[in-house]
C-alpha positions as CSV (number, residue, x, y, z in Angstrom):
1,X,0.0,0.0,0.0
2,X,1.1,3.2,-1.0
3,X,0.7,6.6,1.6
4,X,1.9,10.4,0.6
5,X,2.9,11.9,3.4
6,X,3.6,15.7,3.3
7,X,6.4,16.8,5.9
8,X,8.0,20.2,6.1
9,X,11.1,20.7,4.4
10,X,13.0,21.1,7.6
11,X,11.7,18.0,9.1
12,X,12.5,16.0,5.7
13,X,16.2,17.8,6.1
14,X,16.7,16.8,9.8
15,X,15.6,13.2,9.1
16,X,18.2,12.8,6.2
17,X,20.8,15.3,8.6
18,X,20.1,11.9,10.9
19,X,21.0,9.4,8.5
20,X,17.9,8.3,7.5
21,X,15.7,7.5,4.5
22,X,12.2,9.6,5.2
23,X,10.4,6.8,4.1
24,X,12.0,4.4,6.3
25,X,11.6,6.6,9.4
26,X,8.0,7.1,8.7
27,X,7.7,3.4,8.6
28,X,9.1,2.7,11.7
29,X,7.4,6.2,13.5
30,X,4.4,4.4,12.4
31,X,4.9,1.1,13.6
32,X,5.9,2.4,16.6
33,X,3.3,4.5,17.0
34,X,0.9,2.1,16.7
35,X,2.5,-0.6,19.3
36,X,2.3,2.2,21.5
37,X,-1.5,2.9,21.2
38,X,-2.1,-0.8,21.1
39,X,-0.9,-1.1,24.4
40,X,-2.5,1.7,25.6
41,X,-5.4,-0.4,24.4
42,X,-4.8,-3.4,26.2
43,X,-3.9,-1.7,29.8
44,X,-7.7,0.2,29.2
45,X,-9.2,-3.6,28.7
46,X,-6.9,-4.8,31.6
47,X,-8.0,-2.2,34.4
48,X,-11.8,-2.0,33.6
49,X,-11.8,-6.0,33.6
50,X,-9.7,-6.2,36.7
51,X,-11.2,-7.6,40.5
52,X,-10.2,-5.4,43.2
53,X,-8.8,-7.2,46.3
54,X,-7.8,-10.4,44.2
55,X,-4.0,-11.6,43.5
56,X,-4.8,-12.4,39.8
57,X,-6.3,-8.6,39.1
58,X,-9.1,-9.7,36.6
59,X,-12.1,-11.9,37.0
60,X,-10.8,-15.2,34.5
61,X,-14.2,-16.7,34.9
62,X,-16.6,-13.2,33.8
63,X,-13.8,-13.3,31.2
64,X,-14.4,-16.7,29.7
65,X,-18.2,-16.4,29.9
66,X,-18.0,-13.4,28.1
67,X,-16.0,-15.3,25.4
68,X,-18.6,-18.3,25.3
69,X,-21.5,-15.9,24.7
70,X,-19.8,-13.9,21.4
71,X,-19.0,-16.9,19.8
Protein backbone atom coordinates (compact mmCIF):
# COMPACT_ATOMS: atom_id res chain seq x y z
CA UNK A 1 0.00 0.00 0.00
CA UNK A 2 1.07 3.19 -1.00
CA UNK A 3 0.69 6.59 1.57
CA UNK A 4 1.90 10.40 0.56
CA UNK A 5 2.86 11.90 3.41
CA UNK A 6 3.64 15.74 3.30
CA UNK A 7 6.41 16.80 5.95
CA UNK A 8 7.96 20.17 6.07
CA UNK A 9 11.09 20.68 4.44
CA UNK A 10 13.04 21.14 7.57
CA UNK A 11 11.74 18.05 9.08
CA UNK A 12 12.48 16.02 5.74
CA UNK A 13 16.20 17.76 6.09
CA UNK A 14 16.68 16.83 9.77
CA UNK A 15 15.62 13.23 9.09
CA UNK A 16 18.22 12.83 6.20
CA UNK A 17 20.83 15.29 8.60
CA UNK A 18 20.12 11.93 10.90
CA UNK A 19 21.03 9.42 8.51
CA UNK A 20 17.90 8.28 7.51
CA UNK A 21 15.72 7.53 4.47
CA UNK A 22 12.16 9.60 5.20
CA UNK A 23 10.44 6.82 4.13
CA UNK A 24 11.96 4.40 6.31
CA UNK A 25 11.57 6.63 9.38
CA UNK A 26 8.04 7.12 8.70
CA UNK A 27 7.67 3.40 8.62
CA UNK A 28 9.14 2.72 11.67
CA UNK A 29 7.43 6.15 13.51
CA UNK A 30 4.36 4.37 12.36
CA UNK A 31 4.87 1.08 13.61
CA UNK A 32 5.95 2.41 16.65
CA UNK A 33 3.26 4.53 17.04
CA UNK A 34 0.87 2.08 16.70
CA UNK A 35 2.53 -0.58 19.26
CA UNK A 36 2.29 2.23 21.53
CA UNK A 37 -1.54 2.87 21.17
CA UNK A 38 -2.11 -0.83 21.11
CA UNK A 39 -0.89 -1.08 24.42
CA UNK A 40 -2.52 1.68 25.63
CA UNK A 41 -5.42 -0.42 24.43
CA UNK A 42 -4.83 -3.45 26.22
CA UNK A 43 -3.91 -1.70 29.79
CA UNK A 44 -7.70 0.23 29.17
CA UNK A 45 -9.15 -3.57 28.70
CA UNK A 46 -6.89 -4.81 31.63
CA UNK A 47 -7.98 -2.21 34.37
CA UNK A 48 -11.85 -1.98 33.58
CA UNK A 49 -11.85 -6.03 33.61
CA UNK A 50 -9.68 -6.18 36.65
CA UNK A 51 -11.17 -7.59 40.52
CA UNK A 52 -10.24 -5.44 43.16
CA UNK A 53 -8.77 -7.20 46.25
CA UNK A 54 -7.84 -10.42 44.18
CA UNK A 55 -4.01 -11.62 43.53
CA UNK A 56 -4.81 -12.37 39.83
CA UNK A 57 -6.30 -8.62 39.10
CA UNK A 58 -9.09 -9.67 36.56
CA UNK A 59 -12.09 -11.86 37.02
CA UNK A 60 -10.80 -15.19 34.46
CA UNK A 61 -14.22 -16.66 34.90
CA UNK A 62 -16.57 -13.18 33.80
CA UNK A 63 -13.82 -13.30 31.24
CA UNK A 64 -14.37 -16.69 29.68
CA UNK A 65 -18.24 -16.43 29.89
CA UNK A 66 -18.04 -13.44 28.11
CA UNK A 67 -15.97 -15.28 25.39
CA UNK A 68 -18.57 -18.31 25.32
CA UNK A 69 -21.52 -15.93 24.72
CA UNK A 70 -19.85 -13.86 21.40
CA UNK A 71 -19.01 -16.95 19.84
Amino acid sequence: MVIAVRVPEKVKKDIEELGFKVSTFIKEAIREELKRRKSEEAMKWIKMNRVPGKEIGFDSVKIIRQMRETM
